[in-house]
N, C-alpha and C positions, 0 to 999 in steps of 0.2 A: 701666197701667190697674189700679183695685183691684179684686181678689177678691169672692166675694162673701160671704164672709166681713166682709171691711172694710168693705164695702159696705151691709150689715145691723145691725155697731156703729154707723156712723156713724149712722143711723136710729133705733135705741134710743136709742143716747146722747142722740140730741136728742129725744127723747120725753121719756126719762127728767129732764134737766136742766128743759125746759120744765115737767114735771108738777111737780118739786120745787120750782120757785122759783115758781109759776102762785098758788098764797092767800097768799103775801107779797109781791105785787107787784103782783098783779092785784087784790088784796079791797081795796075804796077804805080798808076799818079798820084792818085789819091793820099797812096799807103807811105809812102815818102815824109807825108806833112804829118807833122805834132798835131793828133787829136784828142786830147782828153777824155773829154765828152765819149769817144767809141770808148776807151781804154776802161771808165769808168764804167760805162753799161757791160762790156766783157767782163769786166770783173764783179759785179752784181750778177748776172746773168748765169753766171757760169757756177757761183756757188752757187745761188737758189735751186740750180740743179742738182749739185751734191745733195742738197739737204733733202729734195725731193725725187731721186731716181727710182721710182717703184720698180724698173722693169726688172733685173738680178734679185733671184730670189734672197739671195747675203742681206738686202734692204730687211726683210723680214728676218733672218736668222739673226741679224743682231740686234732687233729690237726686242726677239724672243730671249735674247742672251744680255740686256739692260735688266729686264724685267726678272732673269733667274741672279742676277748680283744683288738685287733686294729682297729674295728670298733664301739665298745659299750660299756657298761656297764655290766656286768657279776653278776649274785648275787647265784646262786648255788649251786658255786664251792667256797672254803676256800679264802678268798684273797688273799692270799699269791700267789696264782698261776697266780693271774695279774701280780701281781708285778713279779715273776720271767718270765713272757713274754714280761712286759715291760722292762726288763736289757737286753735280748736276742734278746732283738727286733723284736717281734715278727716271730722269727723263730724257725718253732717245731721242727728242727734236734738239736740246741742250746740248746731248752725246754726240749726235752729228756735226754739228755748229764746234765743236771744241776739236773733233777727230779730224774732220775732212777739213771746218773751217781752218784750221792749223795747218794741213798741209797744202790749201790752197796758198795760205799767207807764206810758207817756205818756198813754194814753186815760183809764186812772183817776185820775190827776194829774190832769187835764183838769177831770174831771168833779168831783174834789174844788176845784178853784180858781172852778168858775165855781158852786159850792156848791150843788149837784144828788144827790138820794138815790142813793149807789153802786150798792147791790145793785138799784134797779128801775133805773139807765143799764143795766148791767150787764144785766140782762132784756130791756130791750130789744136793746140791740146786738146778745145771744145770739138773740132767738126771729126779730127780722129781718133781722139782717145778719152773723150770722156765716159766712156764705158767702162774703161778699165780704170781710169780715173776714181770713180763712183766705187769699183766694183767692193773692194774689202780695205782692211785695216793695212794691212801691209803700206797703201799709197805713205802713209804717213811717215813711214820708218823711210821709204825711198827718199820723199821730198829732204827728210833730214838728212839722208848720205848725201843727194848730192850739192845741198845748199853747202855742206861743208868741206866736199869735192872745191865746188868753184872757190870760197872763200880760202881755203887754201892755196888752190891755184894764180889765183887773184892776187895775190896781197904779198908784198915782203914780207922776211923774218922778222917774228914778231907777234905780240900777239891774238892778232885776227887768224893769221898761220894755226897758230894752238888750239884757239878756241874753232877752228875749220876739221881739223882732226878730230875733237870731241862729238862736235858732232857727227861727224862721218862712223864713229865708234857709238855714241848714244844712240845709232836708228838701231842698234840693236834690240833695246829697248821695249821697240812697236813694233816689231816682228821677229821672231825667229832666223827666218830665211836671209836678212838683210846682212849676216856673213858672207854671201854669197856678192853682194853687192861692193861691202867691206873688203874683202879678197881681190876684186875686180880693181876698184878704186886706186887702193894702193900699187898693185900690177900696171895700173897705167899711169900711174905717175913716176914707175921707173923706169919700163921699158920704153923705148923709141918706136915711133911707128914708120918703118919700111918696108920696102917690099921681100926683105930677107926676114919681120918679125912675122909681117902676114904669113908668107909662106910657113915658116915656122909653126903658128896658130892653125893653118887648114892642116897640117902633116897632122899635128896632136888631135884634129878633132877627128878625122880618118880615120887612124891608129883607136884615140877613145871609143870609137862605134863600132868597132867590133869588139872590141873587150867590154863594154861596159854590160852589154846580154846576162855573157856567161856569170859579170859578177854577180848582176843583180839576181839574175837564179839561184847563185848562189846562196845570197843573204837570205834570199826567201825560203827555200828549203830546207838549211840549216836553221835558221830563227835566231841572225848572229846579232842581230841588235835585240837588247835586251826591254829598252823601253817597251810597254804594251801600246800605250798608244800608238807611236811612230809605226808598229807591226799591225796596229788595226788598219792605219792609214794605207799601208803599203797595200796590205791584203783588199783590201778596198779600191785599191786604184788599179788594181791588177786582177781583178772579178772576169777579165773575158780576155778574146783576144782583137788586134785592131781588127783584124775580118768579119767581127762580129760586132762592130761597135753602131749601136743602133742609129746614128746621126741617120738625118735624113741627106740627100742632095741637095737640100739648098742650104742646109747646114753648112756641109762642106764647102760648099761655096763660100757663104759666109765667112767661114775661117780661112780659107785662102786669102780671101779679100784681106782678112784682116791682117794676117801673116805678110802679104806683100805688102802691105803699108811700112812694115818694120825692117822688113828686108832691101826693099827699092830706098829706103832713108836712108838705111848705114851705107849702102851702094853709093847711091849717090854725094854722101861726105864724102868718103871714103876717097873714089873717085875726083871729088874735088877738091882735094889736101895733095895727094899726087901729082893733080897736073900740076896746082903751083909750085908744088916742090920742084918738080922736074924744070919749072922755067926759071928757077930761082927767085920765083915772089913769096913772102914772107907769109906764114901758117899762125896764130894768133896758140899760143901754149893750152888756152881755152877750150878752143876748137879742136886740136889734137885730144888734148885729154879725155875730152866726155865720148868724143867718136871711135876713140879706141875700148871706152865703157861699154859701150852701147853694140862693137864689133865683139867683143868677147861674149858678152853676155847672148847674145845673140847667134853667137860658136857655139855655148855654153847649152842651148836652149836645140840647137839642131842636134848636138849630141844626143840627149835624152829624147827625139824622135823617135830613136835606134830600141829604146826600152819597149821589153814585152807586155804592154800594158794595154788594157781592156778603154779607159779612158784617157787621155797621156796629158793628166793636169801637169804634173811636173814640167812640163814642155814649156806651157803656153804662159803657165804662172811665171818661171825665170824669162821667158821673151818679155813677158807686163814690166819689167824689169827696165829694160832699154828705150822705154816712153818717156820719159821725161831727158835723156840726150838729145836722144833722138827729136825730139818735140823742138829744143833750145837749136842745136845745131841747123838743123833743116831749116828754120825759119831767118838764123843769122844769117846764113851761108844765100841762102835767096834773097836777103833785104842788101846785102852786100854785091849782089850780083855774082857769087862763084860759083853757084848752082842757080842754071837754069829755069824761068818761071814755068818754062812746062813742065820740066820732072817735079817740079813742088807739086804742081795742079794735078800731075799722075799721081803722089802717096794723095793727097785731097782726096781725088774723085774714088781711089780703092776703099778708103777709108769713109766718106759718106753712106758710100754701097753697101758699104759691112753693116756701120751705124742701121740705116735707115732699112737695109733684110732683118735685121734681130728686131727692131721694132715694128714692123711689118707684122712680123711674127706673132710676136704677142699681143697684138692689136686680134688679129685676126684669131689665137688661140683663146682669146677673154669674150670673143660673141657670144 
């Protein structure tokens, strides 16, 4: 657990970096003109964070899980994350700097390929989502789907195209879960987005939420998956039920906050790919593709609300999912003028709130 020491940096820092980047990002004039200088400190600013976010206890689980690959066998965690502690030699300042430094370097790629202002992506990612940024390994495997999402979308046949796939296929890799992402991906680069797929996607996700109960009691009662761990996890995450789930009130709060920042985002694309469509101004293949990422996943994610579970990670973990669309889109679409500078500054302010309640939190739990 952090100090409260750690506990109180972490809360300035993000005061501090938000107030510093807050009139070149935020002032609709300002943020127009080529700044380097901001772009550069956002991007210094924003990793020193990675490498230093005490608040998520994950901070400490995987410097406890550095420390047991120099002593054992590991089975898990993906292999790949031995071996990146074996080159670093076992040092989690090193392990951080190659895991998160890596996927901040894939997230900027991103944002420079699909030709989006760095230092305001950069702002946003920081003032709403660098918690979930920070939070675990997964980030990596995402940055790697969807840097090769856009790189394929981007690019003629040919092959940046191929090597765009590989990656979108290699974030397997660094997470498990990043099928899900894989699956998504591909799904929006075939289907169209109108108001006959949308419709389509809310029927399926209705229909999925009532069936998915009975399956998943099923699985559990029967014991149909045979892995043991995947059944300790299950069993684990299914310990209570949500009427009993200890959150506090301002927990909840918290995650609503947090939850709207995701949900008001894909709306607001969403919303904004329509109307141009409907006046016949042109939708950038970009644009469509990650927002209909970022809509499914996020379908995908209110699904699994519906499960019987005591804590409902599966939920929140595929919603972490839809942050880096989400992030890229929101920010082009408002530097473009197709979304609105208020609804920007509405996912902003839900997301500060969230931010700055969890560190609150733990400022005040480390007295």
């Amino acid at each position: 657990m952090p100090t409260f020491l750690q506990s109180l940096y972490c809360l300035l820092y993000y005061l501090f970096v938000g107030l510093i980047g807050y009139n070149g990002n935020m002032n609709r004039r300002i943020r127009r003109e080529p700044n380097p200088n901001l772009t550069l400190f956002m991007a210094v600013a924003t990793f020193i964070y990675l490498l230093t976010y005490f608040i998520d206890t994950d901070y400490f689980h995987y410097e406890a899980l550095v420390q047991d690959y120099s002593q054992r066998e590991v089975f898990h965690v993906e292999p790949v994350y031995g071996l990146i502690a074996w080159i670093v030699g076992y040092n989690y300042t090193l392990f951080r700097v190659v895991v998160w430094g890596s996927a901040l370097f894939l997230f900027c790629k991103t944002v420079k390929i699909t030709d989006t202002n760095l230092n305001h992506a950069l702002y946003t990612l920081f003032v709403i989502f660098i918690g979930t940024f920070a939070y675990a390994r997964a980030t990596l495997g995402m940055c790697f789907a969807y840097c090769g999402i856009a790189l394929f979308v981007q690019n003629p046949p040919g092959v940046k195209k191929i090597f765009g796939l590989c990656l979108l296929f290699c974030s397997i890799i660094f997470h498990n879960s990043m099928a899900v992402i894989i699956g998504v991906g591909l799904l929006s680069l075939i289907v169209p987005l109108n108001k006959k797929t949308l419709f389509i996607s809310l029927i399926f996700t209705v229909a999925g939420a009532l069936a998915i109960t009975q399956l998943f009691i099923s699985i559990l009662t029967q014991n149909q998956i045979g892995d043991a761990y995947v059944m300790s996890k299950l069993y684990t995450y299914t310990s209570g039920n949500m009427e009993d789930d200890p959150t506090t009130m301002l927990g909840k709060i918290r995650y609503f906050l947090a939850a709207a920042a995701y949900y008001l985002g894909v709306y607001f694309c969403l919303r904004s790919i329509f109307k141009r469509k409907s006046k016949g101004l042109a939708v950038s293949k970009m644009e469509e593709v990650f927002t209909k990422c970022a809509l499914l996943i996020i379908l995908i994610s209110t699904l699994l609300l519906f499960l019987p579970l005591g804590v409902n990670v599966f939920a929140y973990r595929i919603r972490y999912m839809a942050m880096i669309p989400i992030c890229i889109c929101l920010t082009l679409m408002t530097d473009r003028r197709e979304i609105s500078f208020g609804k920007y500054s509405l996912c902003m302010i839900f997301g500060t709130l969230s931010m700055l309640m969890g560190l609150l939190y733990n400022v005040k739990n480390t007295i």
